[in-house]
N, C-alpha and C positions, 0 to 999 in steps of 0.2 A: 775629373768629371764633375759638373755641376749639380748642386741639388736639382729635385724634382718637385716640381711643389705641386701635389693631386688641387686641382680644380673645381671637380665636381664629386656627388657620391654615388649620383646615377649611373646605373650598367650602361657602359656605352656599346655593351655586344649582346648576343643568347648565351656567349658562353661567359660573360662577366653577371651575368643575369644568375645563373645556374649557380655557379661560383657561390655570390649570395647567398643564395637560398639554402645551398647546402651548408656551408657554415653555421647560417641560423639555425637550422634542420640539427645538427651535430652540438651547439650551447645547448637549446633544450633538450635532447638525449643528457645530454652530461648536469642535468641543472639540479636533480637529484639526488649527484654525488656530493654537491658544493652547499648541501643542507644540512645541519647537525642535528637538529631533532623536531620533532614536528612540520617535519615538512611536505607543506600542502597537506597537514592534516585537514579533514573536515570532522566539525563536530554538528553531527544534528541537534536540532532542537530539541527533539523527541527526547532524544539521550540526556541530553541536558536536563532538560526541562528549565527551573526559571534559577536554581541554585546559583551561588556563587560559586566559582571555583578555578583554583590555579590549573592554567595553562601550561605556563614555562615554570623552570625552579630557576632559581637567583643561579648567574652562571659569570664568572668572571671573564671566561674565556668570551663572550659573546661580541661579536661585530654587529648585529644589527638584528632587530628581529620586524616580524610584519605584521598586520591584523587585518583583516577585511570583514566585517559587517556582509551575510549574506540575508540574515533576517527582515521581517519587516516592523519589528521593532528595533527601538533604540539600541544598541549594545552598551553597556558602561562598562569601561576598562580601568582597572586598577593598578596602580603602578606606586607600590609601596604606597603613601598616602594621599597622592593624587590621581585623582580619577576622572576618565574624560571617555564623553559620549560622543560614540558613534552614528553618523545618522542610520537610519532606516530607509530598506530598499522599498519601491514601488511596487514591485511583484520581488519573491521570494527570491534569488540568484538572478538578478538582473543585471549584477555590476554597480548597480549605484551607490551602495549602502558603503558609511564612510570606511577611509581608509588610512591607517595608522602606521607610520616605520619611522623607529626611531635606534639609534647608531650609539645612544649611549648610556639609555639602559642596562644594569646588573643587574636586577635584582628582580623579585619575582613577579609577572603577569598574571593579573587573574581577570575573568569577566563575569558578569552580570546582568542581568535582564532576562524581559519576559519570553519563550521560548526563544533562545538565543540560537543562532546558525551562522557560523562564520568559517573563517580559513585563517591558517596561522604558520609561522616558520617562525625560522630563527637560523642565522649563520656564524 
């Protein structure tokens, strides 16, 4: 029998449609479990306030961790002795504010800035 070589990646039915969607619908149920600490934390500002302070602790086992900026200030991220700012959102949780994933990272994350509001993981 000869290979198959798919074509396209569009449903080409309702029920290749569906298919999709529950797949997708079943990764994010499960995307929770494939987090090992801080995942999708939120840290408010409020809480914060403008401190420095570690996020993640230095972790050898780590794959890859993430940072999003929800504030409308700058965020600064620290990564052992380099430190790199995040932009600031337009309105507070709009999605704009920068965004940081890096794969080969050990050691420990911290942030900084004026009431800082962002999102964080780590795998």
């Amino acid at each position: 029998m000869a290979d198959k070589t798919l074509t396209t990646v569009a449903p080409q039915t309702t029920d290749d449609a569906f298919d999709l969607q529950l797949r997708a619908a079943r990764s994010l149920a499960n995307l929770s479990d494939r987090l090992v600490s801080g995942g999708s934390a939120l840290v408010n500002g409020a809480a914060a306030a403008s401190a420095t302070g570690q996020i993640l602790a230095a972790n050898a086992g780590r794959r890859k961790f993430w940072l999003q900026n929800r504030g409308t200030n700058v965020l600064t991220v620290s990564l052992g002795s380099t430190q790199v700012q995040l932009k600031a959102c337009d309105v507070a949780g709009d999605g704009a504010g920068g965004f940081l994933c890096d794969g080969d990272w050990k050691g420990a994350v911290s942030v900084s800035g004026t009431s800082p509001s962002y999102n964080f993981g780590e795998l």
